[in-house]
C-alpha positions as CSV (number, residue, x, y, z in Angstrom):
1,X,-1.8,44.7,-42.6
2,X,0.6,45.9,-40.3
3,X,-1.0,46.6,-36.5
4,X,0.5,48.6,-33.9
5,X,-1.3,46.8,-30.6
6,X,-0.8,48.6,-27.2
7,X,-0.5,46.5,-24.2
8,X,-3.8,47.5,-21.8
9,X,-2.4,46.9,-18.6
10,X,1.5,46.7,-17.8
11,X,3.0,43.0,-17.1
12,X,3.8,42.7,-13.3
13,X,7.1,40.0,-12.5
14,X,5.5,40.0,-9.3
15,X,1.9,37.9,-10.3
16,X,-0.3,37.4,-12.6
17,X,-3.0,39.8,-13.9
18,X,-6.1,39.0,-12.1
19,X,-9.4,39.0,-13.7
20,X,-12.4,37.8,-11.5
21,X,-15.2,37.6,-9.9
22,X,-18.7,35.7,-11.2
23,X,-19.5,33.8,-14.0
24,X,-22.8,35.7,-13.9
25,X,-24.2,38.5,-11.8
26,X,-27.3,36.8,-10.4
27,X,-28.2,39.8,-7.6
28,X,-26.8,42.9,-6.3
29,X,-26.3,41.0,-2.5
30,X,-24.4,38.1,-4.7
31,X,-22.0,40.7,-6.7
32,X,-21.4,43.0,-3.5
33,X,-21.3,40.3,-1.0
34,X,-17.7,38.8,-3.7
35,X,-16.6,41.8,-3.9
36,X,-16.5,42.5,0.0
37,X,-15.0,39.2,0.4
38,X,-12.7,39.5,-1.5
39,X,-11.3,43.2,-0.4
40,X,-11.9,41.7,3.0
41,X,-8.9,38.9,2.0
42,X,-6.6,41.3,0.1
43,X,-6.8,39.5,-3.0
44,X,-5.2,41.6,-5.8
45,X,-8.6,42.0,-8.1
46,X,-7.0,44.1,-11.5
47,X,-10.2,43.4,-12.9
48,X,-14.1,42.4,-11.3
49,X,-15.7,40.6,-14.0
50,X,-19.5,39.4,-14.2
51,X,-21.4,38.5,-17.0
52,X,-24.4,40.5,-17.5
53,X,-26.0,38.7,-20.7
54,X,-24.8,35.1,-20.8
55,X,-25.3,33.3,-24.4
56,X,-26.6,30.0,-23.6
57,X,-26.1,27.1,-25.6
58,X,-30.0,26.0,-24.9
59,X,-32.6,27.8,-24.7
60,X,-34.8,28.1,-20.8
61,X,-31.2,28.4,-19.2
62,X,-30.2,31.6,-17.3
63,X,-29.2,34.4,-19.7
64,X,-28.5,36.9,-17.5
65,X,-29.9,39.5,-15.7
66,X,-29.5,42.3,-18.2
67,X,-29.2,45.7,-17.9
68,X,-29.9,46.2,-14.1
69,X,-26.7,44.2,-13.7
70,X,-24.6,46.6,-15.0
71,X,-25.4,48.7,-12.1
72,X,-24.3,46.2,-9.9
73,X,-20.6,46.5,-11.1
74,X,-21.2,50.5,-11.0
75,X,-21.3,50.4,-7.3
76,X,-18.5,47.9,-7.0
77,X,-16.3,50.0,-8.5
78,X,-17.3,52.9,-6.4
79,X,-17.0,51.0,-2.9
80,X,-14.4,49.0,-3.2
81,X,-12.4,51.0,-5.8
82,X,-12.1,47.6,-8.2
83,X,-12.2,48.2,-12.4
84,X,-14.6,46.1,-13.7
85,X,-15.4,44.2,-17.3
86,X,-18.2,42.2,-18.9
87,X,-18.8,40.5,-22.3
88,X,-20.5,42.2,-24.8
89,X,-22.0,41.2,-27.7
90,X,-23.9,43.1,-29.6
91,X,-24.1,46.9,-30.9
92,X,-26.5,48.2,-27.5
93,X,-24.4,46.0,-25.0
94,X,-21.1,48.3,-25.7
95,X,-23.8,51.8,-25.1
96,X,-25.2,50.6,-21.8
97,X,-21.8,49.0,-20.8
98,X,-20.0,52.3,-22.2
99,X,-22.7,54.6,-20.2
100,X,-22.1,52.5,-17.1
101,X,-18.9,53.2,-17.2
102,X,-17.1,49.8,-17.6
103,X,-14.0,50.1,-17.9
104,X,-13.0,47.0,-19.8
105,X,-15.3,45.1,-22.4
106,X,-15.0,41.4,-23.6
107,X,-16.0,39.5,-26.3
108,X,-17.0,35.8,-25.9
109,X,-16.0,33.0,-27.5
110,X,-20.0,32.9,-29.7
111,X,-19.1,36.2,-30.7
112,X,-16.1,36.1,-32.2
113,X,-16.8,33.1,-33.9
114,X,-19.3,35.1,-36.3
115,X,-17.0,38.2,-38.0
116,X,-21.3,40.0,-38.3
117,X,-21.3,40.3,-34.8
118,X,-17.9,40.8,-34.0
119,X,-18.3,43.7,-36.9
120,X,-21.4,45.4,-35.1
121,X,-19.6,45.9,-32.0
122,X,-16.5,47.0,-33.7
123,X,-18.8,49.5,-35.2
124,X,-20.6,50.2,-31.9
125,X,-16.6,51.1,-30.5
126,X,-15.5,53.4,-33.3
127,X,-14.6,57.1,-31.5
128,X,-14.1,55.2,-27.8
129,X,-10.6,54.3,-26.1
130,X,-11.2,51.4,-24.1
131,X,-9.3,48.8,-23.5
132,X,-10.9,45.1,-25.1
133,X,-10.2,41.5,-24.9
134,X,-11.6,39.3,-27.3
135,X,-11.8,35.4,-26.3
136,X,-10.8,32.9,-28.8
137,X,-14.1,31.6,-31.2
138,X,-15.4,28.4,-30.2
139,X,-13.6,26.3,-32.6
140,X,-10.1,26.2,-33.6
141,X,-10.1,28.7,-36.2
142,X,-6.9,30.8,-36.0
143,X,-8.4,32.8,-38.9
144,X,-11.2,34.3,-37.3
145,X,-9.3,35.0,-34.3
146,X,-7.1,37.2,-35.9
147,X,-10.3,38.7,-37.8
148,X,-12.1,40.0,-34.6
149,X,-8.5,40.9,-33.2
150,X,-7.9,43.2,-36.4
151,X,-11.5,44.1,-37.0
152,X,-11.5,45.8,-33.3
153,X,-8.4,47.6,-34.2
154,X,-9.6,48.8,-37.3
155,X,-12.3,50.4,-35.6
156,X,-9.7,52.4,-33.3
157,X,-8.9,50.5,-30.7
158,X,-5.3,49.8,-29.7
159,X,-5.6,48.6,-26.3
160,X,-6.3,45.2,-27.2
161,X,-5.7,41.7,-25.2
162,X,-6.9,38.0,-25.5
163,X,-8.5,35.5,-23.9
164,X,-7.6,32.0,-24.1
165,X,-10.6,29.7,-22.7
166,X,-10.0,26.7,-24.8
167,X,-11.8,25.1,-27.7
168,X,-14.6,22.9,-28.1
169,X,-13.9,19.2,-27.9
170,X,-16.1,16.2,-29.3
171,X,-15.8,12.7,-27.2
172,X,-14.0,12.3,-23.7
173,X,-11.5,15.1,-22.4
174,X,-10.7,16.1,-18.8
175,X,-11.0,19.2,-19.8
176,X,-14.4,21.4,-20.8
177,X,-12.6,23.5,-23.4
178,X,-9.5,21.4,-24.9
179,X,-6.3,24.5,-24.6
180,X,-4.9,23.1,-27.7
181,X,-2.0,25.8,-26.3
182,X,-0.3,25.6,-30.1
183,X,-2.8,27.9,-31.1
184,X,-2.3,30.9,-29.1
185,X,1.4,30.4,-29.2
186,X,1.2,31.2,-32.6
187,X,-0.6,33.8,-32.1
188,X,1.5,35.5,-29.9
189,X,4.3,35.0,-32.4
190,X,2.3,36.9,-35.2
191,X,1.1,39.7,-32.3
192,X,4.2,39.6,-29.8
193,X,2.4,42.8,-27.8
194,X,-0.8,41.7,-27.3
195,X,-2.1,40.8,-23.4
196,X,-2.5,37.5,-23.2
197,X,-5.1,35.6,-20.1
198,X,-6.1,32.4,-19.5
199,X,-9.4,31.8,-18.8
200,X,-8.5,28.5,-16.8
201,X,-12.4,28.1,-15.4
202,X,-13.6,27.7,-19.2
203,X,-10.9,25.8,-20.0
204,X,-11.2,23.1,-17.4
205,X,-15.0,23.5,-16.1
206,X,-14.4,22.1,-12.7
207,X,-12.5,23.5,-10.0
208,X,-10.3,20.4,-9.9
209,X,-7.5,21.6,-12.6
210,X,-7.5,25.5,-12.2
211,X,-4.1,25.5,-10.0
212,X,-2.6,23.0,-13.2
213,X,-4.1,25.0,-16.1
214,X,-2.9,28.2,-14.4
215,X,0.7,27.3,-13.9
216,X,0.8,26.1,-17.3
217,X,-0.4,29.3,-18.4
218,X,2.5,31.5,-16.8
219,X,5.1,29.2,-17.5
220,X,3.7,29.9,-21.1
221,X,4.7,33.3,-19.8
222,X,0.8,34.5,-20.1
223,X,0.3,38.2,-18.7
224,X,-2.8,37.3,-17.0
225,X,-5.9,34.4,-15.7
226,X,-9.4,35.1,-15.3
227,X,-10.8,32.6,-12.8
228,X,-14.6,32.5,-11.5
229,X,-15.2,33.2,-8.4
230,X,-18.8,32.5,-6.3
231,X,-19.1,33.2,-2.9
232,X,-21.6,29.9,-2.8
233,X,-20.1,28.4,-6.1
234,X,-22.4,25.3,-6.0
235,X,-25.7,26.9,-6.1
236,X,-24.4,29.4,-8.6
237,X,-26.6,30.3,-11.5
238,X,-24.3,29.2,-14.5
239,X,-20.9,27.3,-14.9
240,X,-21.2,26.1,-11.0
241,X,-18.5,23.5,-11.1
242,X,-15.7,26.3,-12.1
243,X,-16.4,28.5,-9.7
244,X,-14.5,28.9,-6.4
245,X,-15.3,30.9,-3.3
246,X,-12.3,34.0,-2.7
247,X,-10.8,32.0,0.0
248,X,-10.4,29.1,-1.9
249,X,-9.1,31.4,-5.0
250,X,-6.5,33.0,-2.7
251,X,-5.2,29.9,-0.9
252,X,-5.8,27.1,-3.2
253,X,-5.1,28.7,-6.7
254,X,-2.9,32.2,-6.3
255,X,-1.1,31.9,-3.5
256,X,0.8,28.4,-5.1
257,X,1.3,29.7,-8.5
258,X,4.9,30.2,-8.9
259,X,5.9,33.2,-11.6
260,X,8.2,32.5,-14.1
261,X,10.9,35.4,-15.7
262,X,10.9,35.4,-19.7
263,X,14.7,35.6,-19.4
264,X,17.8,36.4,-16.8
265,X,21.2,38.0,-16.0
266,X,22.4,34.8,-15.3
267,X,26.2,34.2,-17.5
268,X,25.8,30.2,-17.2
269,X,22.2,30.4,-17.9
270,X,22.7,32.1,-21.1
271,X,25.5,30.3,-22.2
272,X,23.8,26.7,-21.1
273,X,20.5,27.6,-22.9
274,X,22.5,29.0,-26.0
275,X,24.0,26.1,-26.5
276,X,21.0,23.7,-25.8
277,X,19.1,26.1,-28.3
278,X,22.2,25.4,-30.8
279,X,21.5,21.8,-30.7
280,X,17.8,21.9,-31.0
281,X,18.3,24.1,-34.6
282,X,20.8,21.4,-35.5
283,X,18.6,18.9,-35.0
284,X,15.4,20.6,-36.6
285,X,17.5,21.3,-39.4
286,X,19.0,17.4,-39.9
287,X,14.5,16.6,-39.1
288,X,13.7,18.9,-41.9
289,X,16.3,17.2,-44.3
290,X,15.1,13.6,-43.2
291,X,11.3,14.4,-43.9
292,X,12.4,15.9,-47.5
293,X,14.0,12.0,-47.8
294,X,11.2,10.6,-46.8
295,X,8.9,12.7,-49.1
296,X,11.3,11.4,-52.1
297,X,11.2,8.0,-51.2
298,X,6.8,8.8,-50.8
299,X,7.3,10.3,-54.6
300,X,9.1,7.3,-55.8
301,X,6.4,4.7,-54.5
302,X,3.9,6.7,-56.0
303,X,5.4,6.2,-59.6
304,X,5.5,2.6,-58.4
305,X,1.8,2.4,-58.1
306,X,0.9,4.9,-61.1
307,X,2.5,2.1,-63.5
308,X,0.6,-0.7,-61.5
309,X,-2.5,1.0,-61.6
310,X,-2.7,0.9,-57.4
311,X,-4.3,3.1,-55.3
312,X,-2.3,5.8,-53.2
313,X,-4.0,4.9,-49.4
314,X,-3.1,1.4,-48.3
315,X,-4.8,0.6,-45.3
316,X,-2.9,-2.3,-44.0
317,X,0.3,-0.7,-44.6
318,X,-0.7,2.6,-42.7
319,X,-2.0,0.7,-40.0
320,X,2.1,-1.5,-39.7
321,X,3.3,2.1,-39.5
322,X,1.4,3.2,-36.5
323,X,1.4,0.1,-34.7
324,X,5.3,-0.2,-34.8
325,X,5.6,3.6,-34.5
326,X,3.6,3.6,-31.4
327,X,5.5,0.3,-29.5
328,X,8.3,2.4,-30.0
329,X,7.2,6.1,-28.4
330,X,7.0,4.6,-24.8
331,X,10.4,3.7,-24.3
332,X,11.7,6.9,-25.9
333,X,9.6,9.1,-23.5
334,X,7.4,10.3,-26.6
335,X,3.6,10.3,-25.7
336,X,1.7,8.1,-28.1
337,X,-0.5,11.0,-28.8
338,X,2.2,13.2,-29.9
339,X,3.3,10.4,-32.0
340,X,-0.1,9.9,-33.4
341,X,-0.2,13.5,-34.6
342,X,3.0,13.4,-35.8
343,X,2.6,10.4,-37.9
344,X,-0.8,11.6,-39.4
345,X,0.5,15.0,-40.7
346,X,3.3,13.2,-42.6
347,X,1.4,10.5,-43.8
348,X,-0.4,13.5,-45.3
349,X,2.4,14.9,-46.8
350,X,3.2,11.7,-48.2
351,X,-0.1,11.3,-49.7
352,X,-0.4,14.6,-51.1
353,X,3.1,14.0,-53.1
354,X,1.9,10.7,-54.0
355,X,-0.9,12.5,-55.6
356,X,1.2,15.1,-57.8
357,X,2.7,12.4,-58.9
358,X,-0.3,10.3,-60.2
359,X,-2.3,13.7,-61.3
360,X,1.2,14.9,-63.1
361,X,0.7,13.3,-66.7
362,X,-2.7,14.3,-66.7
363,X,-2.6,17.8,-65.9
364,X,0.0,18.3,-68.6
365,X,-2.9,16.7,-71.1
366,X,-5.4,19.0,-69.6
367,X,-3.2,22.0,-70.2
């Protein structure tokens, strides 16, 4: 289907968009006293956020204050002149956040992960023109992403951005939320107009990595971040370790991110990154040509082991591969995780020929 996204907000050369403000509104003293500290140090807010119903993984956790929240952010838009945003989630969320005037609405990463909900507030936003972000779902599902993305827009809504906050991980990470930045970069090359932000506090869940993730994110040439801020972030309701106070935002975080242009005037730039550019497509293309090779060669031992009755995965042999494979990535400047990857996905490939050609004989019998 073709889609014709508008962009929200225009993309500044100067900074980043800025989405912030709370991970949840606990009081109206907590929201107002973040938002005057934060007009107090002239930090450019494009967007005060605060979750008013928070999904909780567990139950007995703080899920939000509800309804009276949204009142909250009513009167920081009207004192300190601030558009605000907040998640939504369900089909009454978007009326009382509609009624309240919000100006921006989110979905979360729990709701776009189920295409019911994400249906019921598409629903809920037929007739309205506001602007929406939708957070990636919780797992690494491309698919679905692009499902709430084109189920909001089928319901009328072209101001559309997205939020990256990372994907679930299982075993060690430094990170909360792996990036696993492939994913929107593919994205972004299927929708090339929609706003992208970072949400680095999901992303990294401790206030340790924010100024990395974030400087990743622009020199991805993202349009915007959303970072937490708390004016006491350790005794903060939820997601305490992410959150930093507005001075801390402002001198730790925005004031070192450096902003990086998508392209320049420059004569011996463009001719030195055309010709790079030139070498990398030679090479891709001679990489291409080697891995058809190699997939021959795959084909060829699998007629091998069909006559010798011998099965396609051969553990000791897979395990040479990698172990030679992986002495050699260090001394090349290749990362023995990229390697790992690399090796698995064509070892896949290989299998899957190897497969054809064992199935082949018996396919034409069944047919």
């Amino acid at each position: 289907m073709e889609i014709n996204i508008k962009r929200p907000f225009p993309k500044s050369t100067e900074r980043p968009f800025l989405i912030t403000g709370p991970c949840s509104a606990e009081s109206e003293e907590q929201v107002m006293k973040i938002a005057q500290q934060m007009h107090d140090l002239d930090i450019p807010v494009d967007l005060f956020r605060a979750g008013i119903w928070k999904p909780r993984t567990r139950p007995n956790n703080f899920e939000g204050i509800g309804f009276e929240g949204l009142q909250w952010l009513k009167r920081v838009k009207e004192e300190f002149g601030y558009q605000v945003t907040t998640e939504v989630a369900n089909a009454n969320h978007v009326f009382e956040a509609l009624k309240a005037n919000i100006d921006v609405l989110w979905l979360g990463a729990r709701t776009t992960v189920n295409p019911f909900s994400v249906q019921e507030v598409a629903d809920a936003l037929r007739g309205v023109d506001v602007p929406v972000f939708i957070k990636n779902p919780i797992n690494p599902d491309l698919a679905l992403w692009k499902g709430a993305i084109e189920r909001i827009y089928n319901a009328g809504i072209e101001r559309i951005g997205i939020v990256h906050r990372g994907f679930s991980k299982f075993g060690h990470s430094i990170y909360r939320n792996i990036p696993l930045w492939q994913i929107p970069i593919e994205l972004k090359r299927e929708f090339p107009d929609l706003f992208f932000v970072c949400d680095a506090s999901h992303i990294c869940g401790n206030r340790d990595n924010l100024l990395d993730v974030s400087q990743t994110a622009l020199d991805l040439n993202y349009d915007g971040l959303m970072l937490e801020s708390h004016w006491d972030p350790d005794n903060a309701w939820s997601d305490a370790k992410q959150q930093v106070t507005p001075f801390d935002l402002k001198e730790k975080i925005l004031s070192r991110l450096q902003m990086r242009s998508s392209d320049s005037d420059n004569t011996e730039f463009k001719n030195n990154i055309e010709d790079l550019r030139s070498r990398i497509d030679a090479i891709d293309k001679e990489l291409i040509q080697m891995l058809a090779n190699r997939m021959e060669v795959a084909e060829e031992i699998g007629r091998y082991k069909k006559q010798n009755n011998i099965a396609i995965l051969q553990a000791d042999r897979w395990n040479e591969i990698i172990d030679k494979s992986m002495e050699k990535a260090g001394p090349l400047g290749l990362s023995q995780d990229f390697v790992g990857k690399f090796l698995k996905a064509v070892h896949q490939e290989s299998i899957d020929h190897q497969k054809d050609v064992m199935t082949a004989d018996q396919e034409t019998v069944n047919k």
